[in-house]
C-alpha positions in Angstrom: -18.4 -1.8 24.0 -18.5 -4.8 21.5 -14.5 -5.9 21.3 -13.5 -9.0 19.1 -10.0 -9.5 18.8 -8.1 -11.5 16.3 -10.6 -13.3 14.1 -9.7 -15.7 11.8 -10.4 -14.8 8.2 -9.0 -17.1 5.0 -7.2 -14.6 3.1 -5.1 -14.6 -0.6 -3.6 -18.3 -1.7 -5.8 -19.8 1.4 -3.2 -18.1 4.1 -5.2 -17.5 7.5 -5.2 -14.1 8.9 -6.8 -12.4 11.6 -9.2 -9.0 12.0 -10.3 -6.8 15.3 -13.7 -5.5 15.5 -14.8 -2.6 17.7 -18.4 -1.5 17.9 -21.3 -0.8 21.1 -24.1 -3.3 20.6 -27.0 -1.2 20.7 -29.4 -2.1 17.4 -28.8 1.1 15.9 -27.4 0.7 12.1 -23.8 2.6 12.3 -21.5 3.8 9.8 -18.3 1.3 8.8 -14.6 1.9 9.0 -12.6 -0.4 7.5 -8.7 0.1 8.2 -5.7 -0.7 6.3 -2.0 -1.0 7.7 1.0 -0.2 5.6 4.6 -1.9 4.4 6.0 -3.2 7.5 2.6 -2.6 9.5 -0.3 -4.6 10.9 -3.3 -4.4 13.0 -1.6 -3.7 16.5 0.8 -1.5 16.1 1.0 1.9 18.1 -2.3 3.4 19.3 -4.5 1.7 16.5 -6.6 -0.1 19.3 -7.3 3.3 21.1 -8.2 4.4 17.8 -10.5 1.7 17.0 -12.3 2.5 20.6 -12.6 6.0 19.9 -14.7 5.8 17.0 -16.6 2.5 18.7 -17.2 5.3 21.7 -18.7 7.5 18.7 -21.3 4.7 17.6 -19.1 3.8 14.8 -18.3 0.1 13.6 -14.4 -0.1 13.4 -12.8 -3.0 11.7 -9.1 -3.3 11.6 -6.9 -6.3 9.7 -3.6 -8.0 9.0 -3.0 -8.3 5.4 -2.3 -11.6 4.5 1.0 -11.8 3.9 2.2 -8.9 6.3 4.4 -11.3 8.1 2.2 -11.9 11.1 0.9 -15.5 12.0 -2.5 -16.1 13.8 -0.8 -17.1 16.4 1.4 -13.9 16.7 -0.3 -11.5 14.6 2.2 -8.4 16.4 5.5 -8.1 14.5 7.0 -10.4 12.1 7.4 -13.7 12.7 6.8 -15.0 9.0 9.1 -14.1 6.6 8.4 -15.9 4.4 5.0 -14.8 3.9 6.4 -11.5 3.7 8.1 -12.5 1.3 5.8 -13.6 -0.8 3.2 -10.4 -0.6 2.4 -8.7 -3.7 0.3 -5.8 -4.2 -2.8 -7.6 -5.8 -2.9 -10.2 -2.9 -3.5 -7.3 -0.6 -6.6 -6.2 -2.9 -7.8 -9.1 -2.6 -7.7 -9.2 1.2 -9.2 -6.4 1.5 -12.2 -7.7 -0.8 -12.6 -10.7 1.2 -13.3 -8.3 4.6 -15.5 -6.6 2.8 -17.5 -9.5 1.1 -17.4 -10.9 4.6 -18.8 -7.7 6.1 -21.4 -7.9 3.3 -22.3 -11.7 4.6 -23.0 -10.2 8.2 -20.6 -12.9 9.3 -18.7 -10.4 11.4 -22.0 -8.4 12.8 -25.5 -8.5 13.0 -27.0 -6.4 10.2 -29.3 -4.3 12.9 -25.5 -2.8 14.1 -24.2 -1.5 10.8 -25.0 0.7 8.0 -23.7 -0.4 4.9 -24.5 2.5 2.7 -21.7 4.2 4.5 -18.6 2.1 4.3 -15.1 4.7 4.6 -11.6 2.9 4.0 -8.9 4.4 6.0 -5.4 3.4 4.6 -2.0 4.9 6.2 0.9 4.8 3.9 1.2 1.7 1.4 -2.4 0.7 2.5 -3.5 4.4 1.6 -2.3 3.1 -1.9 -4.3 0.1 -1.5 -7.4 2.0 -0.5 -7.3 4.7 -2.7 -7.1 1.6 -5.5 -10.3 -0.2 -4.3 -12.5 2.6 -3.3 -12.7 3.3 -6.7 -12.5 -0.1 -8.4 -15.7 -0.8 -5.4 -18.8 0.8 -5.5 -19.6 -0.6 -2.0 -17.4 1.9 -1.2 -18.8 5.7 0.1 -15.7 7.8 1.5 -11.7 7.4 1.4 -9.5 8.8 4.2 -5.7 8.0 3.7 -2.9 8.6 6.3 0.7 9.2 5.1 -0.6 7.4 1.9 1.8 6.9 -0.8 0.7 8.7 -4.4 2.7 5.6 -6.3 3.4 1.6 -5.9 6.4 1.8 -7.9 8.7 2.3 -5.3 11.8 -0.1 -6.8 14.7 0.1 -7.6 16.4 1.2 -10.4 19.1 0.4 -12.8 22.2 -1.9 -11.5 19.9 -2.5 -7.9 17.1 -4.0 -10.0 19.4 -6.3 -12.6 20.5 -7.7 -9.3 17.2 -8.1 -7.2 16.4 -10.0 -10.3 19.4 -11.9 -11.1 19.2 -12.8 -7.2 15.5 -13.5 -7.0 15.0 -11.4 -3.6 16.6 -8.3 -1.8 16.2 -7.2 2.2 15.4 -3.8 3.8 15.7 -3.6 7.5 13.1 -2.9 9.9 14.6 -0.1 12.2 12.7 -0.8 15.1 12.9 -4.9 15.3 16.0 -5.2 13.4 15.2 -7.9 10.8 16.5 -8.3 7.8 13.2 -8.3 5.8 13.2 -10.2 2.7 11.3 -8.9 -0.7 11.0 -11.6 -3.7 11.6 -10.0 -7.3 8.0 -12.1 -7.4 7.0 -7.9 -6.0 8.2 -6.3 -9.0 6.8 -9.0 -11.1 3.8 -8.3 -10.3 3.4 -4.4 -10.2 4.5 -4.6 -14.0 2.0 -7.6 -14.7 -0.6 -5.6 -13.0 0.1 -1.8 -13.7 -3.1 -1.2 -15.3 -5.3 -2.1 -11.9 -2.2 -0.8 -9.8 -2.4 2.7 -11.2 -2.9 4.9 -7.9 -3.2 7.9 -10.5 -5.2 6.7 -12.7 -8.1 5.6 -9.7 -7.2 9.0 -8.2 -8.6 10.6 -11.6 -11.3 8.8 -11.7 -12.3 8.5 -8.1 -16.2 9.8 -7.4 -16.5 9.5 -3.8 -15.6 11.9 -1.3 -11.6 11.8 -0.2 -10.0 13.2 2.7 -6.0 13.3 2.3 -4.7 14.0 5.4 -0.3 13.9 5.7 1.8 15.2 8.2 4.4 17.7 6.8 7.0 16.5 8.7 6.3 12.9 7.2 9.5 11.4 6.8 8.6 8.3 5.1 6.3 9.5 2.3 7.4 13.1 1.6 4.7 15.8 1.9 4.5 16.2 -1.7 2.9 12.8 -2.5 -0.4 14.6 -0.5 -0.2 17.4 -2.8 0.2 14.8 -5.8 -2.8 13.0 -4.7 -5.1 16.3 -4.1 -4.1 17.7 -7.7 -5.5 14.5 -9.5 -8.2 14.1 -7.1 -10.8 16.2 -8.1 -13.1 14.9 -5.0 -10.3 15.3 -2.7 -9.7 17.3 0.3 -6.4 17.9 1.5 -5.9 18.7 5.2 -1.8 18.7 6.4 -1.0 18.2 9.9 2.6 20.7 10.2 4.2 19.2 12.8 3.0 15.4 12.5 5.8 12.6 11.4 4.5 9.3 9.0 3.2 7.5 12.4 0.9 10.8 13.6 3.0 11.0 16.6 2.6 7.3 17.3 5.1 4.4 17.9 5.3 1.1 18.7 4.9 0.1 21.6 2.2 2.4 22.7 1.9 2.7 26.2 0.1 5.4 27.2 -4.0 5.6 27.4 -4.6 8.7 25.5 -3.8 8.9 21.7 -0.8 11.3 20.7 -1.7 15.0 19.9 -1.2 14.9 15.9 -2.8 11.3 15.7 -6.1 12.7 17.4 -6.3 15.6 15.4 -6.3 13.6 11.9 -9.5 11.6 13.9 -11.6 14.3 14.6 -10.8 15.7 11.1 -11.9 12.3 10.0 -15.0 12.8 12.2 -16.2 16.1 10.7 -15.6 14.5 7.4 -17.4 11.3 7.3 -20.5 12.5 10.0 
């Protein structure tokens, strides 16, 4: 198996980032999965790596990225070492990373074009990057399936009333990150740009419109994106099938670290679903 770890890509506003890909070198042209993180995610976390070999093992191509502006360095692309830059992420700069990975796909500067099949390109998105997917797949007709994890059916996901007069009066607000225990800073610059952007941001609206085939698939026991964002996203969806995992959290079992060598029980279900759906 073909492993590249942590390519350099030039991302939104010129920021560096880095991308993982995970294919067998054999010269047969092989279906593309491109995946997304979410809010407060990035390449590394959990079990993504064993995921990433388990669909190399089945002769897929498996590509896997930072965002921009997730708060990772090239340096240290695990965790959050950049506020700042985490800061400064808005919703349209992680459309246009993923563009870039795709155009760059598109360039075969990641793979030679004997290995890879570009008539069948799937996104995979889990949670916020579910939004992001379900948003380009049908803005992109390079695009051929969407699978989201956990996805989330809306970006609007601020604050109301007194809590947004004073994220904008102060210019930034911080949620902490339960598992590393920073105080992670938002910029009212978020907000700002949802509302500039709402047409192109409209998760609905591409939902409605989306022609490809979609696989939803959302643990019922999600505690981060309720179960009922699934059922949201299935109802406007008329190319979508819904498949709910009942005893599976947001992370499919997984957590970070991830020690073991065998994927967690939930999290390997929602692959071979993904499987039987894209093959």
């Amino acid at each position: 198996m073909t492993i590249v770890k942590n390519k350099i890509y030039t991302g939104s506003n010129n920021r560096l980032s880095v991308y993982d890909l995970f294919y067998n070198k054999n010269k047969i042209q092989k279906k593309v999965l491109i995946f997304c993180h979410g809010f407060k995610g990035f390449k590394d976390h959990g079990c993504f790596d064993l995921m990433a070999k388990w669909f190399a093992e089945k002769n897929f191509v498996f590509i896997k990225f930072n965002f921009s502006h997730n708060g990772g360095t090239i340096e240290n692309p695990i965790d959050f070492p950049d506020l700042e830059a985490f800061s400064n992420n808005t919703y349209t700069k992680e459309l246009y990373d993923l563009n870039v990975i795709l155009d760059e796909l598109f360039a075969f500067k990641y793979i030679n074009e004997q290995e890879i099949d570009l008539q069948n390109i799937a996104l995979i998105g889990h949670s916020r990057g579910g939004g992001i997917s379900i948003l380009k797949a049908q803005q992109d007709a390079r695009i051929s399936h969407l699978i989201t994890l956990g996805a989330v059916s809306t970006l609007n996901r601020f604050p109301e009333g007194e809590k947004l007069k004073l994220w904008k009066k102060e210019g930034i607000t911080y949620i902490e990150n339960l598992r590393t225990h920073q105080q992670m800073p938002l910029k009212y610059d978020l907000y700002k740009n949802y509302i500039e952007n709402k047409e192109i941001l409209d998760i609905k609206k591409s939902a409605e419109n989306l022609n490809k085939p979609y696989l939803i698939l959302h643990g019922m026991e999600d505690e981060t994106v309720d179960f009922q964002e699934a059922i949201v996203l299935n109802s406007w969806c008329k190319t979508a099938t819904l498949f709910s995992l009942e005893n599976a959290n947001h992370a499919f079992g997984s957590s970070h670290p991830w020690e073991k060598e065998h994927l967690p029980v939930d999290f390997k279900k929602a692959l071979e679903t993904i499987i039987s759906f894209i093959s």
